[in-house]
C-alpha positions as CSV (number, residue, x, y, z in Angstrom):
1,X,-0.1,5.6,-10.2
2,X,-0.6,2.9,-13.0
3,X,-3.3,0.4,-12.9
4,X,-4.2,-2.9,-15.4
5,X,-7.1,-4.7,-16.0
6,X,-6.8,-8.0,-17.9
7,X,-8.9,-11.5,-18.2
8,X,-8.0,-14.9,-19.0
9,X,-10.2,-18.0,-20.4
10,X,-10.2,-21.8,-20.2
11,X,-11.4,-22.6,-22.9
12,X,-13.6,-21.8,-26.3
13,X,-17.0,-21.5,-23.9
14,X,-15.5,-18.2,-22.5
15,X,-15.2,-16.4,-25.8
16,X,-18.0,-14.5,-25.7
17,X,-17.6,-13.0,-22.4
18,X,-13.9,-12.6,-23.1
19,X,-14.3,-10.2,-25.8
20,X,-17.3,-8.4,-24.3
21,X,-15.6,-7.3,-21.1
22,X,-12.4,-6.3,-23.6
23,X,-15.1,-4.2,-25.6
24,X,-16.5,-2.6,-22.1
25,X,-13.2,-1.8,-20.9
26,X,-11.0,-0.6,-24.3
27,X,-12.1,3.5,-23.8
28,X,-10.1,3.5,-20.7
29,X,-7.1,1.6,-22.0
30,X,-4.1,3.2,-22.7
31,X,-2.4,0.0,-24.0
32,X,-2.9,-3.6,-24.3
33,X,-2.0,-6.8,-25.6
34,X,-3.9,-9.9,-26.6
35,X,-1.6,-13.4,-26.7
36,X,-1.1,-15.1,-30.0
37,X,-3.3,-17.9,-28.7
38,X,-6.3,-15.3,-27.9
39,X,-6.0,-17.1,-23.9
40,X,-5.0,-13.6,-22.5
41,X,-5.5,-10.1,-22.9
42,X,-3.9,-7.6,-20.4
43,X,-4.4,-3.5,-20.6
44,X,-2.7,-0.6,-18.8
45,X,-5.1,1.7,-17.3
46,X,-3.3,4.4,-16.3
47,X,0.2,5.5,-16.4
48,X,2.2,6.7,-14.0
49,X,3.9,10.2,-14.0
50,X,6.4,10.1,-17.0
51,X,8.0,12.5,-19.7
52,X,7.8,9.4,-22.1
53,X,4.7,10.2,-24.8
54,X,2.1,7.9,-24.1
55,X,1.8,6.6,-28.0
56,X,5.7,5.4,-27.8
57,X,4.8,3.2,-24.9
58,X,5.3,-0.6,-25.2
59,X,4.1,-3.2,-23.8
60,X,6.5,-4.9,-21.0
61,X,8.0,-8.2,-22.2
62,X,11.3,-10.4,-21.5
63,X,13.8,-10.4,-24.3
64,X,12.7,-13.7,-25.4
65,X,9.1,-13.3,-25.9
66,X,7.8,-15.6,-23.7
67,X,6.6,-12.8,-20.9
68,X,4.2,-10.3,-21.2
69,X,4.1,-8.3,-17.9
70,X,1.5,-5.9,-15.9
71,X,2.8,-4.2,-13.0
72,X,1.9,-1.6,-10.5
73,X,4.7,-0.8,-7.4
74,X,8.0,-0.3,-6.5
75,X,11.2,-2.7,-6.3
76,X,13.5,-1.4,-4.7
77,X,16.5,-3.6,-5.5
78,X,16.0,-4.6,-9.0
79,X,19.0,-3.1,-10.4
80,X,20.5,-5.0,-7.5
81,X,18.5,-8.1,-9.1
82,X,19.4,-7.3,-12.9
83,X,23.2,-7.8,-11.8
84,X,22.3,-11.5,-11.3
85,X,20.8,-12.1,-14.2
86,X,22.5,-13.5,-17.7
87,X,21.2,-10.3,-19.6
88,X,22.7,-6.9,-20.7
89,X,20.8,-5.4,-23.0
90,X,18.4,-3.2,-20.9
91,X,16.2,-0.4,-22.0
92,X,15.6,1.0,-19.3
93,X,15.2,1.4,-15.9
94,X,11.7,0.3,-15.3
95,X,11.3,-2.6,-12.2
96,X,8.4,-4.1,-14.9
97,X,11.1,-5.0,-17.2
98,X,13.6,-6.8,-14.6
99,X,10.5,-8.5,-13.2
100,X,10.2,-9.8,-16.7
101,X,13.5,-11.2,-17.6
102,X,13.5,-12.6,-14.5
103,X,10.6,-14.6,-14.7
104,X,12.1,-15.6,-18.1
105,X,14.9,-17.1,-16.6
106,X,14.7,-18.0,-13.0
107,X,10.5,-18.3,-12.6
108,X,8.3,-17.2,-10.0
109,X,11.4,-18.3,-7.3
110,X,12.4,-14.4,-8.3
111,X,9.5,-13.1,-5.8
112,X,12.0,-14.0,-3.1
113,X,14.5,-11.7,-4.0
114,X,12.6,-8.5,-5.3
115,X,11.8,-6.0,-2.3
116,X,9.0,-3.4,-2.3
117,X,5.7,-3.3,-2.7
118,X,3.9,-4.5,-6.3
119,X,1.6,-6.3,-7.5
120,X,1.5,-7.7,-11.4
121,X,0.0,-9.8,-13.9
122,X,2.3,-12.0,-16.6
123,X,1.1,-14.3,-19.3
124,X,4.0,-17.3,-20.3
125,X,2.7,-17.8,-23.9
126,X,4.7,-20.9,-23.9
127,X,2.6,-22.7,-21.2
128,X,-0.4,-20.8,-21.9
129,X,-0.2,-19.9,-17.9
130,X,-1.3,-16.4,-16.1
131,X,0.7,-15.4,-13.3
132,X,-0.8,-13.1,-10.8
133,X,1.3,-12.1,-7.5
134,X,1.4,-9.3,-4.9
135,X,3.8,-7.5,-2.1
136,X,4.0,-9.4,1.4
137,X,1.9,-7.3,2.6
138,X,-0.6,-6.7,0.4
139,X,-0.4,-2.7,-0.2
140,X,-0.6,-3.0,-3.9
141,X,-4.2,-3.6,-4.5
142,X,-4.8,-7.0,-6.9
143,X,-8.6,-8.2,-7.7
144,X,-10.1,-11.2,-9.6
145,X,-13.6,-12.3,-10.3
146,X,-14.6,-15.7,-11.9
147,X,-17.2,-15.4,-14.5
148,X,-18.2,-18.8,-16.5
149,X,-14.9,-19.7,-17.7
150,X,-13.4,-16.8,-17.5
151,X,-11.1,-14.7,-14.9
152,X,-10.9,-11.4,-14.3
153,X,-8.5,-9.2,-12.8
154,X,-7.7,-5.9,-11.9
155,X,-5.9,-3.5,-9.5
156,X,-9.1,-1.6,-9.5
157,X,-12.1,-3.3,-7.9
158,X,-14.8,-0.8,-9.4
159,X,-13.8,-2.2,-12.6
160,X,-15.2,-5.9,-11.9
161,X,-18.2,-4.7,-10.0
162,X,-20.9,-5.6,-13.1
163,X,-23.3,-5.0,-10.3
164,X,-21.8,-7.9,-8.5
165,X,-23.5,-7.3,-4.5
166,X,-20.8,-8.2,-1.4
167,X,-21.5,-11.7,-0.4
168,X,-23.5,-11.8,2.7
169,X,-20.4,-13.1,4.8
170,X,-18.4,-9.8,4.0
171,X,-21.7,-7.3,4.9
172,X,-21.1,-9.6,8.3
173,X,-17.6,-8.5,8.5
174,X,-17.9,-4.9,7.5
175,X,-20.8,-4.3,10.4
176,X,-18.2,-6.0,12.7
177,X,-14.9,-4.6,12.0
178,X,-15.9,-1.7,9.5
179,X,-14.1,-3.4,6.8
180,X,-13.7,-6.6,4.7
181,X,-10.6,-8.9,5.2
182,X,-8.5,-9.9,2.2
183,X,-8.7,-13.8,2.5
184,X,-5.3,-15.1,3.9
185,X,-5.6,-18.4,1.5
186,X,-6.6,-19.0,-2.2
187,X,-9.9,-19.8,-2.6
188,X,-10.2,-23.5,-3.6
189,X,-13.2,-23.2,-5.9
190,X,-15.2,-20.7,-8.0
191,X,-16.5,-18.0,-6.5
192,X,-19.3,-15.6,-7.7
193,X,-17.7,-12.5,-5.6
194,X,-14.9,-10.3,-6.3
195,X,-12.0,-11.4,-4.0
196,X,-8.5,-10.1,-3.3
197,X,-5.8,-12.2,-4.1
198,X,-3.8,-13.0,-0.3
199,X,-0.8,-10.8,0.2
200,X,2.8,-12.7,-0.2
201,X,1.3,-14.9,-2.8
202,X,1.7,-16.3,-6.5
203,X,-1.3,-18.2,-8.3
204,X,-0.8,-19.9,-11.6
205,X,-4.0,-20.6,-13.6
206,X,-3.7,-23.6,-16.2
207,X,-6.0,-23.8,-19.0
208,X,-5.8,-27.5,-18.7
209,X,-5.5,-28.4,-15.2
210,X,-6.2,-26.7,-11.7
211,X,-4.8,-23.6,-10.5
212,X,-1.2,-23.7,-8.4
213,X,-1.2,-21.1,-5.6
214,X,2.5,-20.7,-3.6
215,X,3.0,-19.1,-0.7
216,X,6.5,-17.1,-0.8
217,X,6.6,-15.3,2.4
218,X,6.0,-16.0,4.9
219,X,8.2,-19.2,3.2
220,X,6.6,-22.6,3.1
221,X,7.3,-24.5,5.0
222,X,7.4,-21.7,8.1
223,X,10.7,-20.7,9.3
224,X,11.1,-20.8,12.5
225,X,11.3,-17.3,13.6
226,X,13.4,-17.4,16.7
227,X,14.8,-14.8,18.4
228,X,18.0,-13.1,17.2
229,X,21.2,-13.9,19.0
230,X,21.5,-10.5,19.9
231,X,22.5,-10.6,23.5
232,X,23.2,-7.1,24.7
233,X,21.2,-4.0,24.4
234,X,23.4,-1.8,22.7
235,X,23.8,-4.2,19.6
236,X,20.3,-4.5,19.7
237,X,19.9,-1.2,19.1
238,X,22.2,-0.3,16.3
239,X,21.5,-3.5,14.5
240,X,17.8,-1.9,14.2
241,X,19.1,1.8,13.4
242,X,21.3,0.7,10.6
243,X,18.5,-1.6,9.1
244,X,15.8,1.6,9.5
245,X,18.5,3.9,7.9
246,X,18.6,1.2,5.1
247,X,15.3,1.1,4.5
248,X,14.2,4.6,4.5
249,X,17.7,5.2,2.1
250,X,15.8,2.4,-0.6
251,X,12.4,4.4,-0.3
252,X,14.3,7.6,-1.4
253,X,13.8,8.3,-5.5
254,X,16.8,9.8,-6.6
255,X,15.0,11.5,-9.3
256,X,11.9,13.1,-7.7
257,X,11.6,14.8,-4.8
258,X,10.6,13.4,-1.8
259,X,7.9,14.3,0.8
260,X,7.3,13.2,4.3
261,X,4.0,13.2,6.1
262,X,5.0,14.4,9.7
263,X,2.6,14.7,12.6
264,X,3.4,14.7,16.7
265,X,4.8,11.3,17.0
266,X,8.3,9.5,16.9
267,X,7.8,7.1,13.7
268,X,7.0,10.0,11.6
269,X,9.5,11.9,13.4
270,X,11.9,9.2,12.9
271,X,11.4,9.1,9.3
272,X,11.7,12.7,8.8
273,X,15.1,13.3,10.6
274,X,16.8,10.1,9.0
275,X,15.5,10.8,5.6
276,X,16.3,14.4,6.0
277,X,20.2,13.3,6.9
278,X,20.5,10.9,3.7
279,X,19.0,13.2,1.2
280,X,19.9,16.5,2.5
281,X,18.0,19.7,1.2
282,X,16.1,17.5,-1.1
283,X,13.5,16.4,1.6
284,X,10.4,17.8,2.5
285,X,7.4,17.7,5.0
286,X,4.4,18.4,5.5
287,X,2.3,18.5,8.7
288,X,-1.8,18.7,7.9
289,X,-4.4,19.4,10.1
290,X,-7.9,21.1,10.9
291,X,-8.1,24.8,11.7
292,X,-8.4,25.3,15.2
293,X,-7.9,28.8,16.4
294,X,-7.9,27.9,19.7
295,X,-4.5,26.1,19.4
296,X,-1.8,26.5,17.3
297,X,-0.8,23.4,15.4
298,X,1.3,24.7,13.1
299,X,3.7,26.1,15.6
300,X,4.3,23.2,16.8
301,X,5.0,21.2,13.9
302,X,7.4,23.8,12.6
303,X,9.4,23.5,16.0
304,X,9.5,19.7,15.4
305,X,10.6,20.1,12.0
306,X,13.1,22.3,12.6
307,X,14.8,19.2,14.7
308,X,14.2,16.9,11.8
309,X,16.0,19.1,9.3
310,X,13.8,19.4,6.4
311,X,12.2,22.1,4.2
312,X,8.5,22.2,6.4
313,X,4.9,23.0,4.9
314,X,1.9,23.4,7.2
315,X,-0.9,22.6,5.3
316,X,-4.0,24.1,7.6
317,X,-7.2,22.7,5.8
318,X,-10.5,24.7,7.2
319,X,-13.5,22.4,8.3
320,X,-16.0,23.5,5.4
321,X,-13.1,22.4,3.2
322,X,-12.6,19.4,4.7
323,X,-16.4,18.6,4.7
324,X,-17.3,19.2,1.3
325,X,-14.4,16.1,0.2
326,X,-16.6,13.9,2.3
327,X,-18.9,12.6,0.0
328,X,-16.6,12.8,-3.1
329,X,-14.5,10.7,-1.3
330,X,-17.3,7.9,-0.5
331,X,-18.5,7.9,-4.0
332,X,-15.0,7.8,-4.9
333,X,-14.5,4.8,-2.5
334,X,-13.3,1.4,-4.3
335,X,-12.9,-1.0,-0.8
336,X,-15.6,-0.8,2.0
337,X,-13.8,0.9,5.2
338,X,-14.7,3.2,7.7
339,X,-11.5,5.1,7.7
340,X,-11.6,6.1,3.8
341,X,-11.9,9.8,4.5
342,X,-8.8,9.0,6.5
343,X,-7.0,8.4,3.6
344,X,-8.4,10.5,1.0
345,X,-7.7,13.7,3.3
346,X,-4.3,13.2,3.6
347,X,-4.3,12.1,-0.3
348,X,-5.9,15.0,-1.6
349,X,-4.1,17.4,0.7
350,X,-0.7,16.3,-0.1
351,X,-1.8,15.7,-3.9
352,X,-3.3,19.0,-4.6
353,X,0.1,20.5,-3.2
354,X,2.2,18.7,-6.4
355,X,3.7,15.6,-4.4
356,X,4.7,13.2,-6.4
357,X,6.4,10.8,-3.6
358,X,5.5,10.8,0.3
359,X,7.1,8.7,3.3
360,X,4.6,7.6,5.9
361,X,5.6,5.8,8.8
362,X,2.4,3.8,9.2
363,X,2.8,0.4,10.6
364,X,5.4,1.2,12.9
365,X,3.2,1.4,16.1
366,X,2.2,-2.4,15.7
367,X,5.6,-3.2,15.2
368,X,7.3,-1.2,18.0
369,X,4.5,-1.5,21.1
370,X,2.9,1.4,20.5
371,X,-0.8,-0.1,19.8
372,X,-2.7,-0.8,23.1
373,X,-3.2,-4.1,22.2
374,X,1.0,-5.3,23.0
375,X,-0.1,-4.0,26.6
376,X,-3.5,-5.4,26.9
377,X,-3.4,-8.6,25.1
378,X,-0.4,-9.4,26.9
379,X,-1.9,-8.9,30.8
380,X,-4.6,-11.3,29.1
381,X,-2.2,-14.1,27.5
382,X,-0.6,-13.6,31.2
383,X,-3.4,-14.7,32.8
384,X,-3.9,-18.1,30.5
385,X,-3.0,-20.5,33.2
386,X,-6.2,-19.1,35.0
387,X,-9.3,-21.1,35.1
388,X,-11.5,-19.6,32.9
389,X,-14.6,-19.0,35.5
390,X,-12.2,-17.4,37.6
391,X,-10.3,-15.5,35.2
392,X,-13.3,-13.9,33.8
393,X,-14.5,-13.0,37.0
394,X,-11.6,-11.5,37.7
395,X,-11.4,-9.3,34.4
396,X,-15.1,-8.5,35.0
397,X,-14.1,-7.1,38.6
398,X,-11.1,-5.4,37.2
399,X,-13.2,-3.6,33.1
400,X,-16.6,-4.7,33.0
401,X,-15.9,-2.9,29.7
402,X,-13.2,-5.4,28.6
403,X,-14.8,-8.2,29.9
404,X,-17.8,-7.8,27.8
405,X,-15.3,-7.1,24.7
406,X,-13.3,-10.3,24.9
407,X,-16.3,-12.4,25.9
408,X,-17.1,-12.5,21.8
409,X,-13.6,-14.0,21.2
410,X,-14.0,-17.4,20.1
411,X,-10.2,-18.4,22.0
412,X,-8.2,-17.4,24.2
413,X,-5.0,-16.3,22.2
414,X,-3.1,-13.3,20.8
415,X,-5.1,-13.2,17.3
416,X,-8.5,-13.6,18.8
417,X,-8.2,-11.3,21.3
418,X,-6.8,-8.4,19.6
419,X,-9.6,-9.2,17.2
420,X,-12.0,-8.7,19.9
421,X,-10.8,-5.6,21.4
422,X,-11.7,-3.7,17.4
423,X,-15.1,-5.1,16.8
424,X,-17.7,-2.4,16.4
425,X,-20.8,-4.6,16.5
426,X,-21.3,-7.8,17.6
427,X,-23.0,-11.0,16.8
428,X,-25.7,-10.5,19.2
429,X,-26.9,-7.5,17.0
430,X,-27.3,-9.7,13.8
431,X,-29.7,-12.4,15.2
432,X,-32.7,-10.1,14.2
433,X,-31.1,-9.4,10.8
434,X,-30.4,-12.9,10.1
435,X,-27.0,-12.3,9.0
436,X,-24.1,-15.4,9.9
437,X,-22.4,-15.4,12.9
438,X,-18.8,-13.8,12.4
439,X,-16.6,-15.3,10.1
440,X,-13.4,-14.3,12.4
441,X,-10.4,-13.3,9.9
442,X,-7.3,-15.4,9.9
443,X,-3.6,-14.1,9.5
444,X,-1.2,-15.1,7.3
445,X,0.4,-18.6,8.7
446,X,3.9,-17.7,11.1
447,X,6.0,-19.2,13.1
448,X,6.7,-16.6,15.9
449,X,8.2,-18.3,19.1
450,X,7.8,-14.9,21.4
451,X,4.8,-13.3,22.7
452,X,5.6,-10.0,21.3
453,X,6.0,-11.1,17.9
454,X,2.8,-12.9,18.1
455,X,1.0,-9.5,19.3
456,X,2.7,-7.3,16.7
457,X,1.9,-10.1,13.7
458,X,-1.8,-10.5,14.7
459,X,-2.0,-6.6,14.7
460,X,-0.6,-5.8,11.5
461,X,-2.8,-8.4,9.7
462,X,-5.9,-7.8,11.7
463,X,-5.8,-4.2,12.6
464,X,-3.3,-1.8,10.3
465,X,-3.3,-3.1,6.9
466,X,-6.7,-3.7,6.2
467,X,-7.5,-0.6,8.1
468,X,-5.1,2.1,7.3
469,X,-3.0,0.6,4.8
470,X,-4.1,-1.5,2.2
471,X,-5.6,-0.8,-1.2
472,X,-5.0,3.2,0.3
473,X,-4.3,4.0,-3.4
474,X,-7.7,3.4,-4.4
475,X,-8.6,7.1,-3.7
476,X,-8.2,9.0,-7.4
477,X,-6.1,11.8,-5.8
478,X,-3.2,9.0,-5.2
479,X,-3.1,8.5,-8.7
480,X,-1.0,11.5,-8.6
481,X,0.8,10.6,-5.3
482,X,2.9,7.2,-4.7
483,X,2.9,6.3,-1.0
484,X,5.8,4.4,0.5
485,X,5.7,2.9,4.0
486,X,9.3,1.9,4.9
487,X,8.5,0.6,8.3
488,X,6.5,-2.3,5.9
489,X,10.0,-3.7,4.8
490,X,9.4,-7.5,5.2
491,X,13.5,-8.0,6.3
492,X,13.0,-5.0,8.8
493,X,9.8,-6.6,10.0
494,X,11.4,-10.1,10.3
495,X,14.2,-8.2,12.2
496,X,11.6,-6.5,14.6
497,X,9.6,-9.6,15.0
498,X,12.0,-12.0,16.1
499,X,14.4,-9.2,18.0
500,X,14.5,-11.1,21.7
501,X,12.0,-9.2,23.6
502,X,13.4,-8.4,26.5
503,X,14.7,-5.4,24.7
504,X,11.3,-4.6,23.6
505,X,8.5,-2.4,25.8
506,X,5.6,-0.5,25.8
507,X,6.2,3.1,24.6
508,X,8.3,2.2,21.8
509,X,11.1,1.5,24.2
510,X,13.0,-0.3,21.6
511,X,12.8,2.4,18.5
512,X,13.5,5.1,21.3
513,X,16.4,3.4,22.5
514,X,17.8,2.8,18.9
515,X,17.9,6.8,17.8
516,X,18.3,8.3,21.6
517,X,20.7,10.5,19.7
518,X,17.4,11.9,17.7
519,X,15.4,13.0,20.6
520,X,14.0,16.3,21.9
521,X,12.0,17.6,24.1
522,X,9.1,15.2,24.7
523,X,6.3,18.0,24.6
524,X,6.4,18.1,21.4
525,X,5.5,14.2,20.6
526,X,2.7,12.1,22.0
527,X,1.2,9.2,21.7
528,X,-0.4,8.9,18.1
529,X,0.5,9.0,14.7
530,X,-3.2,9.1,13.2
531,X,-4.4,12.6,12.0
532,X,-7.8,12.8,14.7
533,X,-10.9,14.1,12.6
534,X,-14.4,14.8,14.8
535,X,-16.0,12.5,13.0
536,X,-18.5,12.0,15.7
537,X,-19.2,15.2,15.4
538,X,-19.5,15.8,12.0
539,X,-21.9,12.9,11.3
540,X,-24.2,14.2,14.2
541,X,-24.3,18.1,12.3
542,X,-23.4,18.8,9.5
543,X,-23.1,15.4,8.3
544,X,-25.8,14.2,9.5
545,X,-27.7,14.5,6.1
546,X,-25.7,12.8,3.8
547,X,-25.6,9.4,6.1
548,X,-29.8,9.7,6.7
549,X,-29.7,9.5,2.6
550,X,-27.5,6.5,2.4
551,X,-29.6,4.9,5.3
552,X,-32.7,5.4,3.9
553,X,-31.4,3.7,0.4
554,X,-29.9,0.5,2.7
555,X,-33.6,0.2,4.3
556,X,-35.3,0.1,0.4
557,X,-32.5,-3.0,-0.5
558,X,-34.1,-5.3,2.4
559,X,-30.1,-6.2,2.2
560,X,-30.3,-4.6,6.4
561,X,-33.6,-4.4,8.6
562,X,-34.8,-1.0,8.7
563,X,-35.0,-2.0,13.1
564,X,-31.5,-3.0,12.9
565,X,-30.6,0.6,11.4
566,X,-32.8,2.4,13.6
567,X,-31.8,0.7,16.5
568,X,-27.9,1.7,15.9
569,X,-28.5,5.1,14.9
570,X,-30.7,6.0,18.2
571,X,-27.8,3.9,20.0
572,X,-25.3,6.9,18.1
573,X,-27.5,9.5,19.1
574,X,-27.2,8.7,22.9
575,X,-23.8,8.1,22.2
576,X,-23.4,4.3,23.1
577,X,-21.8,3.2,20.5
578,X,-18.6,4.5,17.9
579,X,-19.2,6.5,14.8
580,X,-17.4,3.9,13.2
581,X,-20.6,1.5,13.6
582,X,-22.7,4.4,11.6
583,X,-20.2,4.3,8.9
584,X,-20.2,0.9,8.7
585,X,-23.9,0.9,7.3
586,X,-23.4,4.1,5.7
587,X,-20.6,2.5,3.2
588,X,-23.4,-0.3,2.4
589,X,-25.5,2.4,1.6
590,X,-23.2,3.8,-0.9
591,X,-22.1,0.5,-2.6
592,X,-26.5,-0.4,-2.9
593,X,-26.6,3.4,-4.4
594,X,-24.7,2.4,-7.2
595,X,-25.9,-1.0,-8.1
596,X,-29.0,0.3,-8.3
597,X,-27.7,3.3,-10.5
């Protein structure tokens, strides 16, 4: 996977620091380029898998000069794009270079048209003006950092660290979620932390006046997402087959092969059988899991692939294995989150078995009605008309559990509910700590008319992306593998979102409708489509060493109370509380390891 670092300055004040942070960073350049007017300088990191010598590589630039381009990603229609532009003279196939000429000619209005996901940085050396943008969605990683009058920026966060601590508003949200939120808006003024630029956004920065930040998707002003005037079930259903089978045909490379991750549940099963049926005998997949000799895994994921029609590898990864990547991954870690080793296992396992390209169909649960919260947030937005005295006492009567969750939720309404329902720790916990109260993460803005939609939005932006999906290249193992996540298509999801939802349903009732066709017998799927690893139990044995060192380095900072830390473990220990809330201080343990390394 390529990455680029790059900085821009304001003015003659910034000079110093501007070439300083070029010196620190030029032995892990590849290439770069510095504008004529010494404003910009932009670098490629790494480079992606290619048969082109690295010393013949050129920078990326429009025809005319005027664009000099970084880019990380995938577009999956920009030959589709290049056919609309007044240009013939191509050099290639690389997306950078459409992205380039397209800026040249029709500005950053091209974002609505390219597909995928990406993130890159372009200097116009006639306006003096940096162009930063990322996917929708956010699953290309994009970074910035504001030092005196300077900006930096990178797809790698580790890279504008400079010992730079989290801000005491994001240890707040990783103790409570187990992650950081990227912000949904552009910050308004200088900040002294390292932030992520918001997903489906452009930011111009201006030497000479303030910097202009657009929201292209969702479009300003909101659409009004309305349901579809679908009316009967059947169209419903192969309107959203032939969009899926469009999709998953644009995530196919043509060139590589192409692997998918399949595991026991129908959105990975999906995938497999539809990618299988467009690309046939050039698709494979790979099932991973713990040995267990107690129960056969594999067997069971050969019979399901032998529905799907592809070419099937088991990859059975032994538990000492598995527990000796643990702390390479968490020194490896560049974004706080308690589901890193998550990623890095599958990463690593499908990386150290060559894969170049892999399908996942991550997302689709939030989409489709899979997640518990379309069935529990929606029994609570049912019961909205209820006094609220009442209606408390009547959740308390019904979950004590639940009614002690959602009693943290600042409203009463889809976003802050679901929110609710994934907090590890809660603000009660901080008042001996003296950490702020919860700074309760917002979703990009939408204009969803149906409940559904609503439920499935809140989730992807509060729950998935930031927890299983984005920056998941950060590991260094996916530097050799390219993820794609077809069910993240913003048309398909605009399709899903507004489809009238009476023909959605718990279960997936929709999706299982839609490729009826598909299905077998139903032993062989269940419910989930997250790889389960005893993390409980590991951090209780044999892990149980490797957090007490990172504690005991978060108790010297004074950036936790050593109570606070105590008082969570021994809640662990009698198994109150999640492992997630242990990882949670163990991550700030890491990150206060290397700052003071």
């Amino acid at each position: 996977m390529s990455s680029f670092i790059g900085c821009y300055h304001f003015d003659s004040s910034g000079n110093e620091e501007f070439n300083s942070f070029r010196s620190r960073n030029k032995s892990s350049v590849y290439r770069d380029w510095l504008s004529s007017d010494n404003r910009c300088w932009l670098a490629i990191t790494q480079i992606e898998n290619t048969t082109i010598p690295i010393d013949s590589l050129e920078f990326t630039s429009s025809s005319c000069g005027r664009f000099h381009i970084c880019f990380i990603g995938d577009i999956h229609n920009h030959l589709e794009i290049r056919r609309g532009l007044r240009f013939e003279n191509w050099l290639g196939l690389d997306p950078a270079e459409t992205i380039a000429e397209g800026l040249a000619q029709r500005g950053p209005a091209l974002l609505l048209e390219m597909r995928g996901s990406f993130s890159f940085a372009a200097y116009d050396k006639d306006k003096q003006q940096l162009l930063l943008s990322r996917d929708r969605f956010g699953i290309k990683p994009l970074y910035f950092f504001w030092k005196k009058n300077i900006l930096l920026f990178s797809t790698d966060r580790q890279k504008l660290s400079l010992g730079k601590t989290l801000a005491r508003q994001s240890i707040c949200n990783i103790l409570s979620f187990g992650h950081d939120f990227a912000p949904v808006d552009f910050p308004k003024s200088f900040s002294s932390s390292i932030s992520a630029l918001p997903s489906g956004m452009v930011v111009r920065f201006n030497h000479s006046r303030p910097h202009d930040s657009v929201r292209y998707w969702p479009p300003q002003p909101r659409p009004d997402w309305s349901p579809l005037p679908i009316y009967r079930k059947n169209w419903a259903h192969t309107f959203l087959r032939q969009k899926i089978e469009e999709v998953v045909d644009q995530n196919l490379c043509m060139n590589s092969p192409v692997a998918c991750l399949l595991s026991n549940d129908i959105y990975s099963y999906i995938l497999t059988t539809v990618a299988s049926c467009l690309k046939k005998g050039s698709v494979s997949s790979f099932s991973i899991y713990l040995q267990d000799e107690s129960y056969n895994q594999g067997q069971q994921y050969s019979s399901l692939a032998s529905y799907c029609g592809s070419s099937h590898h088991n990859l059975s990864i032994s538990t000492d294995e598995a527990l000796s990547w643990v702390e390479p991954a968490l020194t490896s870690m560049d974004v706080p989150n308690v589901h890193f080793f998550h990623k890095y296992f599958l990463s690593r396992s499908l990386a150290d078995q060559s894969v170049e390209i892999a399908l996942s169909g991550l997302g689709a649960d939030s989409l489709f009605g899979l997640s518990p919260q379309h069935r529990n947030v929606s029994i609570l937005m049912a019961m909205q008309w209820i006094p609220e005295p009442l209606r408390r006492a009547l959740i308390h009567i019904a979950s004590p559990l639940l009614a002690k969750i959602i009693s943290t939720s600042p409203k009463w309404d889809c976003e802050y509910l679901g929110l609710a329902m994934r907090r590890l720790t809660h603000d009660e916990n901080f008042h001996p700590v003296d950490f702020p109260l919860t700074n309760w993460p917002l979703s990009p803005p939408n204009c969803i008319t149906q409940k559904w939609g609503q439920i499935s939005w809140f989730d992807l932006f509060g729950y998935s992306l930031p927890t299983f999906l984005i920056d998941s290249i950060s590991t260094p193992f996916c530097n050799r593998l390219e993820w794609r996540f077809p069910f993240f298509d913003h048309q398909l999801a605009e399709i899903t979102l507004r489809m009238p939802q009476r023909f959605h349903g718990n279960g997936n009732k929709l999706l299982r409708n839609a490729f009826k066709d598909l299905f077998l017998p139903s032993s062989l799927l269940n419910s989930t489509n997250h790889i389960s690893l005893p993390m409980s139990i590991w951090t209780r044995g044999p892990l149980r060493q490797l957090c007490s060192t990172r504690l005991e380095i978060l108790k010297t900072t004074g950036i936790v109370d050593s109570s606070f830390i105590e008082q969570i473990w021994r809640a662990f220990e009698l198994r109150q509380i999640s492992w997630r809330c242990i990882w949670s201080l163990v991550i700030l343990g890491e990150l206060a390891r290397r700052e003071f390394n």
